[in-house]
C-alpha positions as CSV (number, residue, x, y, z in Angstrom):
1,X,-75.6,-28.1,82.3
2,X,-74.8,-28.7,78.4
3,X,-74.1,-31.8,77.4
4,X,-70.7,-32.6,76.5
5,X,-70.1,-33.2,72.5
6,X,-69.6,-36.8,72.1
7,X,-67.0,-37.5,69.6
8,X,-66.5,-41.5,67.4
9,X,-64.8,-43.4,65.4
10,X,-63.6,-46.9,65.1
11,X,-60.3,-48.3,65.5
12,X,-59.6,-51.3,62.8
13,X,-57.2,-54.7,62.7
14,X,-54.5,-55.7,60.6
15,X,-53.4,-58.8,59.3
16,X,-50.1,-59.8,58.0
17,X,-49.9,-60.9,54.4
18,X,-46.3,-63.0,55.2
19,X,-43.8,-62.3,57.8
20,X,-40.0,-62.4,57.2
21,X,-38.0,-62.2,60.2
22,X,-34.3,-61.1,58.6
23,X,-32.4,-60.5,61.8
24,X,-32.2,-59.7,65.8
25,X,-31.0,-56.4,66.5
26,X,-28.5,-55.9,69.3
27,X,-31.5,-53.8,71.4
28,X,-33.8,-57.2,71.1
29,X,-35.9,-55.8,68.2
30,X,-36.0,-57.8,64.7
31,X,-35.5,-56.5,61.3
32,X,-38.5,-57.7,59.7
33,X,-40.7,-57.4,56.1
34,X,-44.1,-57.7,55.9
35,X,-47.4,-56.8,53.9
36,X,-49.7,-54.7,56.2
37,X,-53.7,-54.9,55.0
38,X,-56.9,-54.5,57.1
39,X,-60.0,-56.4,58.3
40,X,-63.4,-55.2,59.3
41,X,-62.8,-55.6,62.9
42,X,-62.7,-52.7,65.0
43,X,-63.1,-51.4,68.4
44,X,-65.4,-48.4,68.7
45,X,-64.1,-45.4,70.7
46,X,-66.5,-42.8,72.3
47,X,-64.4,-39.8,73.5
48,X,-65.9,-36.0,75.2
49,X,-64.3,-34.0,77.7
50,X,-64.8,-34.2,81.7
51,X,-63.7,-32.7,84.8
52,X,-61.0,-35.8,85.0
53,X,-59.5,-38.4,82.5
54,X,-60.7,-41.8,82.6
55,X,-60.6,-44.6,80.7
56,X,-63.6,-47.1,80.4
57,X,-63.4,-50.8,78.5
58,X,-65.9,-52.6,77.9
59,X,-64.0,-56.1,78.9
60,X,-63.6,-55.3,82.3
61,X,-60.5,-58.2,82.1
62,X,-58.4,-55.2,80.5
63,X,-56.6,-52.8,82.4
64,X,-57.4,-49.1,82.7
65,X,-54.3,-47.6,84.0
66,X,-51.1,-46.2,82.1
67,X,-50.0,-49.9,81.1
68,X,-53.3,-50.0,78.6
69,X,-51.2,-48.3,75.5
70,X,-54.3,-45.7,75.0
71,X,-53.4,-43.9,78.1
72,X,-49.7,-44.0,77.0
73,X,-51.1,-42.2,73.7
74,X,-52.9,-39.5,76.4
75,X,-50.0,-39.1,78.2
76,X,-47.8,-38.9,75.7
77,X,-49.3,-35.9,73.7
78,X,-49.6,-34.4,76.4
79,X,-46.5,-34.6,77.6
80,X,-45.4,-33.5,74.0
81,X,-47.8,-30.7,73.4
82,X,-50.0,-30.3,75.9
83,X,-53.8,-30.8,76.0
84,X,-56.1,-28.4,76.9
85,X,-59.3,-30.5,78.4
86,X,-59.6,-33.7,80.5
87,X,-61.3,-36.7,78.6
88,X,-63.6,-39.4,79.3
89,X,-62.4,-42.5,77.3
90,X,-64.9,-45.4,76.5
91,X,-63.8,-48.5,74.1
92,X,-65.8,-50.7,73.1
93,X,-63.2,-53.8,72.5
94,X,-64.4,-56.5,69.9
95,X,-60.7,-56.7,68.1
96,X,-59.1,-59.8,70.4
97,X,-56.1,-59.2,72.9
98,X,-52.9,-61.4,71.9
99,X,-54.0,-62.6,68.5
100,X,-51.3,-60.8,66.1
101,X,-54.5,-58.4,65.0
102,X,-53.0,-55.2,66.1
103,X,-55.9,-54.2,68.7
104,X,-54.2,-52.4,71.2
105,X,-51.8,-50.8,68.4
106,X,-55.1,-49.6,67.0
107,X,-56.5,-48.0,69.5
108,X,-53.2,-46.2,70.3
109,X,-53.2,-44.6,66.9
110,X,-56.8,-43.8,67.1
111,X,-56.5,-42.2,70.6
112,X,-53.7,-39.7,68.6
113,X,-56.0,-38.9,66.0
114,X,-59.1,-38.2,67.6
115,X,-57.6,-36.5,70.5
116,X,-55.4,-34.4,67.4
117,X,-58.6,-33.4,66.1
118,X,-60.8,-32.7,69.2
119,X,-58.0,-30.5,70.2
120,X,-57.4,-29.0,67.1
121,X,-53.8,-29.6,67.8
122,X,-53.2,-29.8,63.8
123,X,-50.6,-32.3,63.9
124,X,-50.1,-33.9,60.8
125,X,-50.0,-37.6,59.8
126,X,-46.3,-37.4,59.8
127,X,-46.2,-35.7,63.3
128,X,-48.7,-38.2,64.3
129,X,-46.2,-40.9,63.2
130,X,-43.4,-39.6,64.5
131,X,-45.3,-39.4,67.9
132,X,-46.6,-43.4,67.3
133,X,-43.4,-44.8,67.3
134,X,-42.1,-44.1,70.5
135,X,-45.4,-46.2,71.8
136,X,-44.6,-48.9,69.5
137,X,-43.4,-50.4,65.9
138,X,-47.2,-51.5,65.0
139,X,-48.6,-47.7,65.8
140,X,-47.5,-46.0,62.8
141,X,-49.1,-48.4,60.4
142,X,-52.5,-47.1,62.0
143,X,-52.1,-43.7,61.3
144,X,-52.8,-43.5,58.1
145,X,-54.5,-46.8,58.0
146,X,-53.5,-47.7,54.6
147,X,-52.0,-51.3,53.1
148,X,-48.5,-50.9,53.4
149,X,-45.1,-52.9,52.8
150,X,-43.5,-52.8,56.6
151,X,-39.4,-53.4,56.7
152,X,-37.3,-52.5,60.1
153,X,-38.8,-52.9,62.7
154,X,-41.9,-52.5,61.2
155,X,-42.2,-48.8,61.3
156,X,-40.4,-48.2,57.5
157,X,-44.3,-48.4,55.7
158,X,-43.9,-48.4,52.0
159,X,-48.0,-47.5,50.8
160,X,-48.9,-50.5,48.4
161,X,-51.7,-51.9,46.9
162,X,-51.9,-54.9,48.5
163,X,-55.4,-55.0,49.9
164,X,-57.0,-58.7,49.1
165,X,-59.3,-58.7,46.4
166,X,-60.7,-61.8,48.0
167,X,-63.0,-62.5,51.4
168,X,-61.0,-62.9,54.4
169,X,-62.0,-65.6,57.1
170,X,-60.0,-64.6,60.3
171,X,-60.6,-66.7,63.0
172,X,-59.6,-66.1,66.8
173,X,-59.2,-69.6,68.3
174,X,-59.8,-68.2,71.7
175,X,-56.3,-68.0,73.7
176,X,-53.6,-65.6,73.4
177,X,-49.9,-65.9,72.1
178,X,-46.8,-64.3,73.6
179,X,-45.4,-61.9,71.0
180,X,-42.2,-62.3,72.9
181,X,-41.6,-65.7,73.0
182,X,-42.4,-66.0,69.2
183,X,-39.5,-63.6,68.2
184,X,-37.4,-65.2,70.8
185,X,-37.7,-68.9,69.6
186,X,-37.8,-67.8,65.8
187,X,-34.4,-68.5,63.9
188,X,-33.8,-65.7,61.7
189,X,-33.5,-65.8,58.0
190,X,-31.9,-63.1,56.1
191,X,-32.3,-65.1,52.8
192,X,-36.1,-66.4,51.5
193,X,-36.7,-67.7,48.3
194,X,-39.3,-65.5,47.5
195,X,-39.8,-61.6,48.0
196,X,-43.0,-60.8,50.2
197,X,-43.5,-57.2,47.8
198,X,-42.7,-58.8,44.6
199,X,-45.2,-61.9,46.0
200,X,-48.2,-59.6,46.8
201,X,-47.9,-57.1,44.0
202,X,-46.7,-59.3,41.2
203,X,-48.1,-63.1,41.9
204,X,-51.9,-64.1,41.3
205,X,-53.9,-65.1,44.9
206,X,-53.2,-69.0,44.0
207,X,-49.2,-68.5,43.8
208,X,-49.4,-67.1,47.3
209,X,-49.1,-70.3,49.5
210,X,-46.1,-71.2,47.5
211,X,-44.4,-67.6,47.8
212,X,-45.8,-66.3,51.1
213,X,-44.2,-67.5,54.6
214,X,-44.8,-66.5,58.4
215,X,-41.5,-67.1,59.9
216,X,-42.8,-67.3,63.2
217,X,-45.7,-69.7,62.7
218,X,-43.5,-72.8,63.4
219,X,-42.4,-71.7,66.6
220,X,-45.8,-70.6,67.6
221,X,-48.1,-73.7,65.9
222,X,-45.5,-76.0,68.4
223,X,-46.8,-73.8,71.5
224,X,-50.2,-74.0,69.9
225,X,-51.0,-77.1,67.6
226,X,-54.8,-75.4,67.4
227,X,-52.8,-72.5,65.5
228,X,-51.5,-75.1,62.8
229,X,-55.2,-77.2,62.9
230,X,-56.9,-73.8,62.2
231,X,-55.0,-73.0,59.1
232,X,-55.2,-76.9,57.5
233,X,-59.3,-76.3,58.2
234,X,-59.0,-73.3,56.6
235,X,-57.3,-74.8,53.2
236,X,-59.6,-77.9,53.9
237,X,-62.5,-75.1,53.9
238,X,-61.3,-73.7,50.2
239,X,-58.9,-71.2,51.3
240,X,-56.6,-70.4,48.3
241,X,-54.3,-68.8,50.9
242,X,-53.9,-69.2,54.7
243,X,-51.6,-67.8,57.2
244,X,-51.2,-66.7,60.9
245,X,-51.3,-63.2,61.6
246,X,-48.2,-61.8,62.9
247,X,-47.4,-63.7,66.1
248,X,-50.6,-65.1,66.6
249,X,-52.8,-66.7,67.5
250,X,-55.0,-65.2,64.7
251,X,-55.2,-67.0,61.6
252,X,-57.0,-66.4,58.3
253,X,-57.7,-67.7,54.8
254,X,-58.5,-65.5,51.4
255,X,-61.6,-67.1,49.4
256,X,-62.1,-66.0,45.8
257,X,-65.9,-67.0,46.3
258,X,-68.4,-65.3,49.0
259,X,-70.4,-68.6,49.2
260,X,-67.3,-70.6,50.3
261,X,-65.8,-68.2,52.7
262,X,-69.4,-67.7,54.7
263,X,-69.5,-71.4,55.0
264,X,-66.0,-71.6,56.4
265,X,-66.9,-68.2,58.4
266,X,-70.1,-70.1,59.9
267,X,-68.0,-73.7,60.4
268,X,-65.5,-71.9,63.0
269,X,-68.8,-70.7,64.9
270,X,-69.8,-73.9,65.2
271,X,-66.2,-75.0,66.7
272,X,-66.7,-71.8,69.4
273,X,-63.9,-70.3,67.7
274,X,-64.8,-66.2,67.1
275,X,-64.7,-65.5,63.4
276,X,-64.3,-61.9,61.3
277,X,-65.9,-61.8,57.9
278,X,-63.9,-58.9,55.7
279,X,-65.0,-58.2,51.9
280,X,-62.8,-58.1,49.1
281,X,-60.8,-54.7,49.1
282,X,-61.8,-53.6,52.3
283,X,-61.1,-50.0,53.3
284,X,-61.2,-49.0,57.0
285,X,-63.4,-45.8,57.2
286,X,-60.8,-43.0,59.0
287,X,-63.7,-40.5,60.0
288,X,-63.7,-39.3,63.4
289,X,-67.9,-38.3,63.8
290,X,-69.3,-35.7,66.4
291,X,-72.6,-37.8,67.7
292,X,-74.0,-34.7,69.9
């Protein structure tokens, strides 16, 4: 029997560079704005066809059925427009669950792409997009996988170059955060001092803690007081910048020296937190690679 091609590619996080929640929205969604960039942590997808679909993670803690958002992406292009083949699905998950990174969002988006291209369905990015958002506002963003201004509900991407020219420490303190009950406790603000595009485009790295606010890090840094503890550290540390990622419970400082940041990077080891290392001006690498 010939063995199945064996298709990869990896599936990156985000971070948040600031967080302005303007407004709830009568269907329980916020108006937000927000600097999307990326990180060099990624889950690593392994995809070929098979007699039946399946869907294999590698933390067995993680469901498999059609609440994991990968099989939502299955099911809904083929729902949409139809697949041809039956796919074995295996993840290799390193990007936390519940720490504001965009993991599962990721993977979504990557699941659209690779199955677009195994398939040769030919949809493009904008199709792809159009398909992301009715799994979710974070999808889109991972489409394209490029630094982005985000306003709405986080689906309106405005391509920017925001990328940090500076290492990013991102620690993962270990628990989750419910997404929910940040937006729920946050108190809207629909007038900030400072403008998050104007900030990141406009303002030099050491102007940014200043300028740059997560609106729901209060709420979140009263459920979790490590949240808050992380971020002093990571100023403490050298940090010129520091913030949660979205609704946590990820948070992560920008270094303007390698030295520094590797030190803070091994410190949080040391506390048995799980720390990401990402170069200045990191670019996620899109391909999708045939291994056999």
């Amino acid at each position: 029997m010939e063995s199945p091609i064996i298709y990869t590619a990896r599936a990156y996080a985000k971070i948040n560079l600031g967080l302005h929640v303007n407004e709830r929205l009568p269907n329980a969604y916020h108006d937000i704005t927000t600097g999307f960039c990326f990180i060099n942590w990624s889950d690593q997808f392994k995809i070929h066809k098979s007699e039946k679909t399946k869907l294999v993670m590698s933390d067995e803690n993680l469901p498999v059925n059609e609440s994991n958002l990968i099989m939502k992406a299955y099911l809904l292009l083929q729902q949409e427009v139809g697949l041809a083949g039956q796919y074995h699905i295996e993840v290799d998950k390193k990007i936390p669950v519940g720490a504001g990174l965009g993991g599962g969002s990721s993977d979504a988006a990557l699941t659209l792409r690779m199955l677009n291209k195994i398939e040769e369905l030919n949809l493009t990015d904008s199709e792809l997009i159009e398909l992301a958002q009715k799994l979710g506002s974070d999808i889109p963003l991972f489409i394209r996988n490029e630094p982005a201004i985000g306003t709405g509900t986080g689906t309106n991407l405005t391509p920017a170059s925001i990328q940090p020219q500076a290492w990013i420490v991102t620690v993962y303190p270990n628990f989750e955060s419910n997404t929910a009950d940040a937006y729920q406790f946050c108190q809207p603000n629909p007038h900030h001092d400072f403008d998050i595009e104007d900030t990141l485009i406009n303002q030099e790295l050491d102007e940014w803690q200043y300028r740059l606010i997560n609106d729901l890090e209060p709420v979140v840094m009263f459920q979790h007081p490590m949240v808050g503890n992380i971020k002093d550290q990571l100023y403490e540390l050298g940090a010129v910048y520091a913030s949660m990622s979205g609704s946590g419970s990820a948070v992560y400082g920008l270094f303007e020296q390698e030295f520094v940041a590797t030190h803070a990077y091994k410190m949080f080891l040391e506390y048995d937190m799980t720390p990401n290392l990402t170069r200045p001006g990191f670019q996620p690498d899109k391909g999708i690679y045939r291994l056999s």
